[in-house]
C-alpha positions as semicolon CSV with decimal commas, in nm:
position;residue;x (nm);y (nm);z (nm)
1;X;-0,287;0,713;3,236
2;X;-0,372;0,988;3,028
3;X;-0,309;0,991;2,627
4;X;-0,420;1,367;2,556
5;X;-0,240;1,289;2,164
6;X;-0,511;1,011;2,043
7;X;-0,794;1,203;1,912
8;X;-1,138;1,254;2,123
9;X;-1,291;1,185;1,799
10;X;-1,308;0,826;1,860
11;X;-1,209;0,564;2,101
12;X;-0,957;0,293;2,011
13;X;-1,137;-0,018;1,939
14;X;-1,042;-0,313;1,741
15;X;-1,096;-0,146;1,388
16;X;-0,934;0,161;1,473
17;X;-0,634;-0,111;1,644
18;X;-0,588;-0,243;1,364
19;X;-0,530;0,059;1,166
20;X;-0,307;0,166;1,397
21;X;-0,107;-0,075;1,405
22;X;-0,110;0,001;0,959
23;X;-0,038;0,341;1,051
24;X;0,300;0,200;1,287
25;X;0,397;-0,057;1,063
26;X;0,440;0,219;0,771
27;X;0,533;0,491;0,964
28;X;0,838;0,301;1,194
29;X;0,864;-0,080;1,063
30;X;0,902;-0,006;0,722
31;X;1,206;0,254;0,657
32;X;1,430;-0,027;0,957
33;X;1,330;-0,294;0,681
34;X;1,393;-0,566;0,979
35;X;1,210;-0,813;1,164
36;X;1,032;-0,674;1,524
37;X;0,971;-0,819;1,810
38;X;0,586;-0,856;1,944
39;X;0,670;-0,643;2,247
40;X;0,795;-0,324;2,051
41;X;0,465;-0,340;1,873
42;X;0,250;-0,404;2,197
43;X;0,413;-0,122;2,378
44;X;0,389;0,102;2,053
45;X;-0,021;0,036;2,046
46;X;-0,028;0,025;2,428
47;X;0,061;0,422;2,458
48;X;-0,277;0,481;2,269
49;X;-0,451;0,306;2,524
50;X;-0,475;-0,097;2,334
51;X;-0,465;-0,352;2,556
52;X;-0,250;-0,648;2,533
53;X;-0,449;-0,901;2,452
54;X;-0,658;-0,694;2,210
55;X;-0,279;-0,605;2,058
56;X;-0,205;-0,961;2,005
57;X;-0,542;-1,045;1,822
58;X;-0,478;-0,767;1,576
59;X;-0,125;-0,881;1,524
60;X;-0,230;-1,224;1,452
61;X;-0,547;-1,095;1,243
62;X;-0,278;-0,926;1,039
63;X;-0,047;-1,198;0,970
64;X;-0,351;-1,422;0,904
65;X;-0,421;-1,179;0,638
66;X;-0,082;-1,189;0,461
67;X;0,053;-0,889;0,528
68;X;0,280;-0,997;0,804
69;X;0,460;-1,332;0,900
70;X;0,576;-1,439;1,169
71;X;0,902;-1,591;1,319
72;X;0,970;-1,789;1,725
73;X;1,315;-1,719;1,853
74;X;1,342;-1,907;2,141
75;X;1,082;-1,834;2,311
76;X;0,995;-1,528;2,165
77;X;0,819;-1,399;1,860
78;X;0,907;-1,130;1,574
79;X;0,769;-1,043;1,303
80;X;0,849;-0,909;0,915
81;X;0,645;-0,758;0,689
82;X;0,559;-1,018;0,349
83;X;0,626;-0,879;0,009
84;X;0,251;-0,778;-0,007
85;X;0,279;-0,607;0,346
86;X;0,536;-0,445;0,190
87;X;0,419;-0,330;-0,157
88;X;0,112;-0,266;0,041
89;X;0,248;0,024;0,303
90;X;0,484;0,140;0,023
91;X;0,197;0,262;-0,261
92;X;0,073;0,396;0,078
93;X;0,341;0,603;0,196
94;X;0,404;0,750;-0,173
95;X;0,010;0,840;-0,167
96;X;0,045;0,997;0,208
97;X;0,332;1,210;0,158
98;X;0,328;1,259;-0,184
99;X;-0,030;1,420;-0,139
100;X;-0,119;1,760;-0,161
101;X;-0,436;1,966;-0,154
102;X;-0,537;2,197;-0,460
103;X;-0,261;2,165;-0,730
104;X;-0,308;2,514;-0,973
105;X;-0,175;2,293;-1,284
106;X;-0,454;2,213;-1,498
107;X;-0,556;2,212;-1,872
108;X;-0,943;2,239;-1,832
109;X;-1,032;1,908;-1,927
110;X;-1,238;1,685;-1,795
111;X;-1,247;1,299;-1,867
112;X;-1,625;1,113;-1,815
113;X;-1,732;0,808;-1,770
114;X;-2,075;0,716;-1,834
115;X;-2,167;0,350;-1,633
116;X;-2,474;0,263;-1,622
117;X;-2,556;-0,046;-1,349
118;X;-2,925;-0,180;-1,292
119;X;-3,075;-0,119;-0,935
120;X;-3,108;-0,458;-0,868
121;X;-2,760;-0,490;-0,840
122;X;-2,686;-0,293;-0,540
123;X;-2,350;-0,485;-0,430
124;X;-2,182;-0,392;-0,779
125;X;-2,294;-0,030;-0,778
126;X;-2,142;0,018;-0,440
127;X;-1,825;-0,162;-0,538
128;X;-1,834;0,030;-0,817
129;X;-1,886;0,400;-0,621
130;X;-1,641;0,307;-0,392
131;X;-1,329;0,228;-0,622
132;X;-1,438;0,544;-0,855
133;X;-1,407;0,747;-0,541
134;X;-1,135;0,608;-0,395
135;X;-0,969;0,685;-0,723
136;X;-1,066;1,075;-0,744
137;X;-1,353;1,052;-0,960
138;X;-1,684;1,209;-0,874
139;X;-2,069;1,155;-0,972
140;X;-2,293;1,478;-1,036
141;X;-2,548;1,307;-1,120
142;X;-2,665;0,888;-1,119
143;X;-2,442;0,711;-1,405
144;X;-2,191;0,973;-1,490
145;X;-1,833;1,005;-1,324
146;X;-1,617;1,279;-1,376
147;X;-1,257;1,418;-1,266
148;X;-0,995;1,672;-1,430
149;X;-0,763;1,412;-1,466
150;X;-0,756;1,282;-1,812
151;X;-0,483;1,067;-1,750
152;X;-0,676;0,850;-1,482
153;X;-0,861;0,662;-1,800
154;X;-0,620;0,396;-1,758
155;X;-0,695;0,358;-1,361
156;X;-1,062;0,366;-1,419
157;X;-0,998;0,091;-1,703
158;X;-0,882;-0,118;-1,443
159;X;-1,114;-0,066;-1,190
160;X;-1,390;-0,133;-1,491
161;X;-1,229;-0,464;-1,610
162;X;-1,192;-0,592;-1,252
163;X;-1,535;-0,555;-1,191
164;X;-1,662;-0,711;-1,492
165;X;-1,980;-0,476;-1,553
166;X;-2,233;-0,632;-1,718
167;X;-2,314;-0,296;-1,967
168;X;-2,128;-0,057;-2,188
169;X;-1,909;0,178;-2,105
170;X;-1,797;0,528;-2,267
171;X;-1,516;0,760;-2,174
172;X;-1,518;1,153;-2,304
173;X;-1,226;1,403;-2,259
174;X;-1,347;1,747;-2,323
175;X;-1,395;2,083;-2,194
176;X;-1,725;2,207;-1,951
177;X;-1,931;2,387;-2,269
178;X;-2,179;2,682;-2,243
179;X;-2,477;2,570;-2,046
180;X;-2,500;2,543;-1,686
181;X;-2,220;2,589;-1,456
182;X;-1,886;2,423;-1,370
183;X;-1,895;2,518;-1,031
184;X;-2,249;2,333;-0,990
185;X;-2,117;2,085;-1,133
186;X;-1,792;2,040;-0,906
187;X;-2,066;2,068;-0,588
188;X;-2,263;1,794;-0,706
189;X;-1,985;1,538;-0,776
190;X;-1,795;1,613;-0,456
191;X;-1,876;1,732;-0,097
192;X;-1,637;2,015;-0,087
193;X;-1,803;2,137;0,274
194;X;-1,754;1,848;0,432
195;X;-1,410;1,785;0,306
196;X;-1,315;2,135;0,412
197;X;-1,504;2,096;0,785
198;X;-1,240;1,769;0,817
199;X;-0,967;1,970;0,689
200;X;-1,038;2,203;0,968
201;X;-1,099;1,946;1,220
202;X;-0,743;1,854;1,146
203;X;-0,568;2,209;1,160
204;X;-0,754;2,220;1,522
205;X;-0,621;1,931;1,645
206;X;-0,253;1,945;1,518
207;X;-0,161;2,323;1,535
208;X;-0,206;2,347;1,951
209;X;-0,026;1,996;2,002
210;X;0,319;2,049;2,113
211;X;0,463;1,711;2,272
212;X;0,719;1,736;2,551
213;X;0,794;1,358;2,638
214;X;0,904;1,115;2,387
215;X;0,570;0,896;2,444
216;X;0,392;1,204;2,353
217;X;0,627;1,265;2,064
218;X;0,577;0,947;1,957
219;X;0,236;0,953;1,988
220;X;0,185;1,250;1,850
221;X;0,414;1,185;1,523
222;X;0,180;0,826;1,452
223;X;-0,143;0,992;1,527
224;X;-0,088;1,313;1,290
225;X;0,004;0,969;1,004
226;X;-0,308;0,814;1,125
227;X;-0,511;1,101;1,088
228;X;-0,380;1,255;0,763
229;X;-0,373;0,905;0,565
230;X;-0,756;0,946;0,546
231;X;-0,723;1,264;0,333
232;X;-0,594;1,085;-0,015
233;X;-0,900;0,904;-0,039
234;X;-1,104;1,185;0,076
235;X;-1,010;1,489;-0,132
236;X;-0,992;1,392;-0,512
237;X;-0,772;1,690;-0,509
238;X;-0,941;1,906;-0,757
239;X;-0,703;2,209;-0,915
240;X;-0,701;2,518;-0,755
241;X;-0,945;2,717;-0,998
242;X;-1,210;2,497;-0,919
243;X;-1,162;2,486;-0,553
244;X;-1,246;2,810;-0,293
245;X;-1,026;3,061;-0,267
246;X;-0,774;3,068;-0,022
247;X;-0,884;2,676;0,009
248;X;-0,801;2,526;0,332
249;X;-0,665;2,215;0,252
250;X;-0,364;2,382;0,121
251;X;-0,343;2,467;0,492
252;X;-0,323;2,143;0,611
253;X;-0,097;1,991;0,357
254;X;0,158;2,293;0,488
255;X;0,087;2,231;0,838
256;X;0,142;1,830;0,790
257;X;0,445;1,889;0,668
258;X;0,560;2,102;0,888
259;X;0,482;1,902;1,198
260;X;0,570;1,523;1,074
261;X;0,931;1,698;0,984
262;X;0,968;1,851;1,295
263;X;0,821;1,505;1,516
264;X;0,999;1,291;1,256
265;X;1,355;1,280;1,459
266;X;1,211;1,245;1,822
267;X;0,961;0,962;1,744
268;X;1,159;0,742;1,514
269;X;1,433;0,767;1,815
270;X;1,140;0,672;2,057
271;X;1,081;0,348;1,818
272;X;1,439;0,262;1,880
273;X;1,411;0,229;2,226
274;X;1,071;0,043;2,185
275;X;1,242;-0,200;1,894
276;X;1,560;-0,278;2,078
Protein backbone atom coordinates (compact mmCIF):
# COMPACT_ATOMS: atom_id res chain seq x y z
CA UNK A 1 0.00 0.00 0.00
CA UNK A 2 1.19 3.24 -0.82
CA UNK A 3 1.41 6.27 1.89
CA UNK A 4 2.54 9.17 -0.60
CA UNK A 5 1.62 11.73 2.83
CA UNK A 6 4.61 10.37 5.24
CA UNK A 7 7.59 12.23 4.21
CA UNK A 8 10.50 10.57 1.89
CA UNK A 9 12.69 12.26 4.28
CA UNK A 10 12.84 9.37 6.51
CA UNK A 11 11.44 5.99 7.02
CA UNK A 12 9.24 5.16 10.02
CA UNK A 13 11.24 3.35 12.50
CA UNK A 14 10.82 2.93 16.12
CA UNK A 15 12.03 6.54 17.11
CA UNK A 16 10.19 8.21 14.55
CA UNK A 17 6.97 5.54 15.93
CA UNK A 18 7.15 6.75 18.82
CA UNK A 19 6.91 10.30 17.98
CA UNK A 20 4.21 9.65 16.03
CA UNK A 21 2.32 8.24 18.08
CA UNK A 22 3.25 11.99 20.44
CA UNK A 23 2.26 13.71 17.45
CA UNK A 24 -1.49 11.50 17.49
CA UNK A 25 -1.90 11.53 21.01
CA UNK A 26 -1.79 15.57 20.95
CA UNK A 27 -3.19 16.13 17.83
CA UNK A 28 -6.59 13.58 18.23
CA UNK A 29 -6.46 12.01 21.94
CA UNK A 30 -6.13 15.04 23.68
CA UNK A 31 -9.04 17.68 22.69
CA UNK A 32 -11.78 13.91 23.16
CA UNK A 33 -10.15 13.98 26.78
CA UNK A 34 -11.31 10.07 26.94
CA UNK A 35 -9.84 6.81 27.25
CA UNK A 36 -8.89 4.90 23.58
CA UNK A 37 -8.85 1.75 22.69
CA UNK A 38 -5.36 0.01 21.45
CA UNK A 39 -6.88 -0.64 18.03
CA UNK A 40 -7.79 3.10 17.17
CA UNK A 41 -4.18 3.84 17.91
CA UNK A 42 -2.74 0.75 15.92
CA UNK A 43 -4.80 1.56 12.91
CA UNK A 44 -3.94 5.40 13.35
CA UNK A 45 0.09 4.45 13.21
CA UNK A 46 -0.63 1.59 10.78
CA UNK A 47 -1.69 4.17 7.80
CA UNK A 48 2.00 5.48 8.05
CA UNK A 49 3.22 2.21 7.39
CA UNK A 50 3.97 0.84 11.57
CA UNK A 51 3.48 -2.47 12.02
CA UNK A 52 1.51 -4.01 14.71
CA UNK A 53 3.70 -5.40 16.78
CA UNK A 54 6.19 -2.53 16.50
CA UNK A 55 2.77 -0.30 17.45
CA UNK A 56 2.27 -2.22 20.55
CA UNK A 57 5.97 -1.91 21.82
CA UNK A 58 5.78 1.83 21.48
CA UNK A 59 2.47 1.92 23.23
CA UNK A 60 3.75 -0.01 26.06
CA UNK A 61 7.25 1.95 25.97
CA UNK A 62 5.00 4.94 26.49
CA UNK A 63 2.96 3.92 29.32
CA UNK A 64 6.14 2.47 30.91
CA UNK A 65 7.31 5.95 30.75
CA UNK A 66 4.37 7.63 32.53
CA UNK A 67 2.83 9.35 30.10
CA UNK A 68 0.06 6.93 29.45
CA UNK A 69 -1.80 4.22 31.60
CA UNK A 70 -3.47 1.69 30.81
CA UNK A 71 -6.92 0.03 31.49
CA UNK A 72 -8.39 -4.16 30.40
CA UNK A 73 -12.05 -4.15 29.61
CA UNK A 74 -12.86 -7.47 29.15
CA UNK A 75 -10.69 -8.57 27.09
CA UNK A 76 -9.63 -5.57 25.63
CA UNK A 77 -7.31 -2.72 26.39
CA UNK A 78 -7.65 1.29 26.42
CA UNK A 79 -5.75 3.66 27.33
CA UNK A 80 -5.76 7.49 29.00
CA UNK A 81 -3.33 9.86 29.04
CA UNK A 82 -1.70 10.47 33.04
CA UNK A 83 -1.68 13.96 34.35
CA UNK A 84 1.98 14.26 33.10
CA UNK A 85 0.92 12.88 29.58
CA UNK A 86 -1.31 15.45 29.82
CA UNK A 87 0.52 18.59 31.04
CA UNK A 88 3.09 17.17 28.78
CA UNK A 89 1.13 17.39 25.15
CA UNK A 90 -0.62 20.53 26.50
CA UNK A 91 2.74 23.03 27.00
CA UNK A 92 3.21 21.30 23.59
CA UNK A 93 0.27 22.20 21.72
CA UNK A 94 0.39 25.96 23.15
CA UNK A 95 4.20 25.98 21.80
CA UNK A 96 3.03 24.37 18.24
CA UNK A 97 0.26 26.55 17.46
CA UNK A 98 1.00 29.36 19.33
CA UNK A 99 4.37 29.63 17.27
CA UNK A 100 5.18 31.97 14.76
CA UNK A 101 8.21 32.86 12.68
CA UNK A 102 9.77 36.51 12.81
CA UNK A 103 7.65 38.63 15.26
CA UNK A 104 8.51 42.68 14.19
CA UNK A 105 7.93 43.63 18.08
CA UNK A 106 11.13 44.27 19.62
CA UNK A 107 12.92 46.84 21.91
CA UNK A 108 16.60 46.21 20.81
CA UNK A 109 17.77 44.55 23.74
CA UNK A 110 19.57 41.81 24.19
CA UNK A 111 19.92 39.72 27.49
CA UNK A 112 23.56 37.57 27.92
CA UNK A 113 24.59 35.04 29.70
CA UNK A 114 28.11 34.43 30.24
CA UNK A 115 28.70 30.38 31.48
CA UNK A 116 31.69 29.29 31.55
CA UNK A 117 32.01 25.12 31.91
CA UNK A 118 35.54 23.30 31.93
CA UNK A 119 36.25 20.91 28.90
CA UNK A 120 36.53 18.10 30.91
CA UNK A 121 33.07 18.15 31.53
CA UNK A 122 31.66 17.40 28.24
CA UNK A 123 28.20 15.76 29.48
CA UNK A 124 27.26 19.15 31.35
CA UNK A 125 28.26 21.43 28.48
CA UNK A 126 26.05 19.51 26.16
CA UNK A 127 23.20 19.44 28.65
CA UNK A 128 23.82 22.74 29.04
CA UNK A 129 23.81 23.74 24.95
CA UNK A 130 20.96 21.78 24.53
CA UNK A 131 18.42 23.35 27.12
CA UNK A 132 19.89 27.02 26.13
CA UNK A 133 18.86 26.15 22.63
CA UNK A 134 15.94 24.52 23.15
CA UNK A 135 14.99 27.65 25.00
CA UNK A 136 15.85 30.30 22.09
CA UNK A 137 19.13 31.32 23.21
CA UNK A 138 22.13 31.30 20.95
CA UNK A 139 26.12 31.13 21.37
CA UNK A 140 28.35 33.46 19.03
CA UNK A 141 31.06 32.57 20.43
CA UNK A 142 32.33 29.59 23.33
CA UNK A 143 30.80 30.78 26.87
CA UNK A 144 28.45 33.50 25.91
CA UNK A 145 24.59 33.00 25.16
CA UNK A 146 22.51 35.52 23.83
CA UNK A 147 18.72 36.14 22.67
CA UNK A 148 16.43 39.40 22.29
CA UNK A 149 14.31 38.23 24.82
CA UNK A 150 15.01 39.88 28.06
CA UNK A 151 12.27 38.34 29.69
CA UNK A 152 13.66 34.67 29.22
CA UNK A 153 16.20 35.47 32.38
CA UNK A 154 13.83 33.69 34.46
CA UNK A 155 13.74 30.46 32.03
CA UNK A 156 17.44 30.43 31.75
CA UNK A 157 17.50 30.73 35.75
CA UNK A 158 15.88 27.59 35.78
CA UNK A 159 17.59 25.79 33.36
CA UNK A 160 20.95 27.15 35.38
CA UNK A 161 19.72 26.00 38.86
CA UNK A 162 18.64 22.59 37.52
CA UNK A 163 21.85 21.93 36.29
CA UNK A 164 23.77 22.89 39.21
CA UNK A 165 26.94 24.49 37.36
CA UNK A 166 29.81 24.28 39.18
CA UNK A 167 31.02 28.25 38.20
CA UNK A 168 29.60 31.72 38.18
CA UNK A 169 27.22 33.00 36.26
CA UNK A 170 26.35 36.69 34.91
CA UNK A 171 23.35 37.96 33.05
CA UNK A 172 23.53 41.54 30.99
CA UNK A 173 20.51 43.30 29.32
CA UNK A 174 21.72 45.91 27.01
CA UNK A 175 21.82 47.18 23.60
CA UNK A 176 24.51 45.80 20.56
CA UNK A 177 27.13 49.03 20.98
CA UNK A 178 29.42 50.50 18.22
CA UNK A 179 31.94 47.91 17.28
CA UNK A 180 31.42 45.08 15.09
CA UNK A 181 28.20 44.09 13.70
CA UNK A 182 24.80 42.80 14.90
CA UNK A 183 24.15 40.97 11.97
CA UNK A 184 27.57 38.96 12.49
CA UNK A 185 26.65 38.50 15.47
CA UNK A 186 23.01 36.99 14.85
CA UNK A 187 25.01 34.49 12.12
CA UNK A 188 27.27 33.23 14.59
CA UNK A 189 24.77 32.39 17.39
CA UNK A 190 22.23 30.84 15.05
CA UNK A 191 22.23 28.92 11.70
CA UNK A 192 19.79 31.07 9.93
CA UNK A 193 20.61 29.05 6.39
CA UNK A 194 19.89 26.02 7.57
CA UNK A 195 16.81 26.98 9.42
CA UNK A 196 15.56 28.70 6.30
CA UNK A 197 16.63 25.47 3.84
CA UNK A 198 14.08 23.39 6.47
CA UNK A 199 11.62 26.05 6.27
CA UNK A 200 11.67 25.49 2.60
CA UNK A 201 11.81 21.85 2.76
CA UNK A 202 8.51 22.25 4.50
CA UNK A 203 6.67 24.78 2.07
CA UNK A 204 7.72 21.97 -0.68
CA UNK A 205 6.25 19.31 0.86
CA UNK A 206 2.92 20.82 2.19
CA UNK A 207 1.87 23.37 -0.56
CA UNK A 208 1.43 20.45 -3.54
CA UNK A 209 -0.34 17.96 -0.99
CA UNK A 210 -3.95 17.98 -1.54
CA UNK A 211 -5.60 14.75 0.15
CA UNK A 212 -8.69 13.24 -1.44
CA UNK A 213 -9.50 10.16 0.89
CA UNK A 214 -9.97 10.50 4.51
CA UNK A 215 -6.76 8.15 5.21
CA UNK A 216 -4.92 10.65 3.25
CA UNK A 217 -6.63 13.47 5.06
CA UNK A 218 -5.83 12.04 8.04
CA UNK A 219 -2.56 11.40 7.23
CA UNK A 220 -1.86 14.33 5.86
CA UNK A 221 -3.40 16.58 8.86
CA UNK A 222 -0.86 14.36 11.59
CA UNK A 223 2.10 14.50 9.35
CA UNK A 224 1.96 18.46 8.62
CA UNK A 225 1.77 18.34 13.18
CA UNK A 226 4.61 15.99 13.03
CA UNK A 227 6.58 17.91 10.82
CA UNK A 228 5.94 21.49 12.02
CA UNK A 229 6.39 20.58 15.91
CA UNK A 230 10.16 20.47 15.11
CA UNK A 231 10.19 24.21 14.21
CA UNK A 232 9.71 25.71 18.02
CA UNK A 233 12.81 24.25 19.01
CA UNK A 234 14.48 25.03 15.86
CA UNK A 235 13.91 28.72 15.12
CA UNK A 236 14.56 30.84 18.36
CA UNK A 237 12.31 33.13 16.50
CA UNK A 238 14.43 36.16 16.25
CA UNK A 239 12.34 39.66 15.43
CA UNK A 240 11.90 40.59 12.11
CA UNK A 241 14.73 43.37 11.83
CA UNK A 242 17.22 40.95 12.50
CA UNK A 243 15.99 38.28 10.27
CA UNK A 244 16.16 38.45 6.04
CA UNK A 245 13.89 40.26 4.37
CA UNK A 246 10.91 38.87 3.13
CA UNK A 247 12.03 35.85 5.63
CA UNK A 248 10.59 32.62 4.77
CA UNK A 249 9.51 31.29 7.81
CA UNK A 250 6.81 33.77 7.92
CA UNK A 251 5.79 31.68 4.90
CA UNK A 252 5.44 28.66 6.55
CA UNK A 253 3.81 29.79 9.70
CA UNK A 254 0.96 31.22 7.03
CA UNK A 255 0.94 28.16 5.08
CA UNK A 256 0.61 25.88 8.44
CA UNK A 257 -2.10 27.58 9.30
CA UNK A 258 -3.76 27.56 6.47
CA UNK A 259 -3.58 23.86 5.80
CA UNK A 260 -4.07 22.33 9.55
CA UNK A 261 -7.46 24.66 9.43
CA UNK A 262 -8.52 23.47 6.33
CA UNK A 263 -7.45 19.34 7.20
CA UNK A 264 -8.58 20.03 10.77
CA UNK A 265 -12.48 18.96 10.10
CA UNK A 266 -11.83 15.90 7.75
CA UNK A 267 -9.14 14.21 9.95
CA UNK A 268 -10.53 14.67 13.40
CA UNK A 269 -13.84 13.03 11.69
CA UNK A 270 -11.46 10.23 10.33
CA UNK A 271 -10.29 9.70 14.19
CA UNK A 272 -13.90 9.16 15.00
CA UNK A 273 -14.34 6.39 12.93
CA UNK A 274 -10.88 4.97 14.02
CA UNK A 275 -11.86 5.67 18.00
CA UNK A 276 -15.33 4.25 17.89
Amino acid sequence: MSHPVVSRRREVGGGSARSLLMTVLGEFVLPMDGPVWTGALVDALGLFGVEVKSARQVLARTGAEGWLESERVGRRVRWRLTKPGRRLLVEGAERIYGFGSGDPAWEGQWLVLLVSIPESMRELRHRLRTRLAWAGFGSPTPGVWITPRPEAEAEAKLILDELALPGPVMSFVASYGGLGREAEMVAAAWSIDDLARRYAEFIAEFSRLAPKSADDVFRAQATLVHEWRRFPFLDPQLPASLLPARWIGARATKLFNDRHARWREAAQRRWAELAG
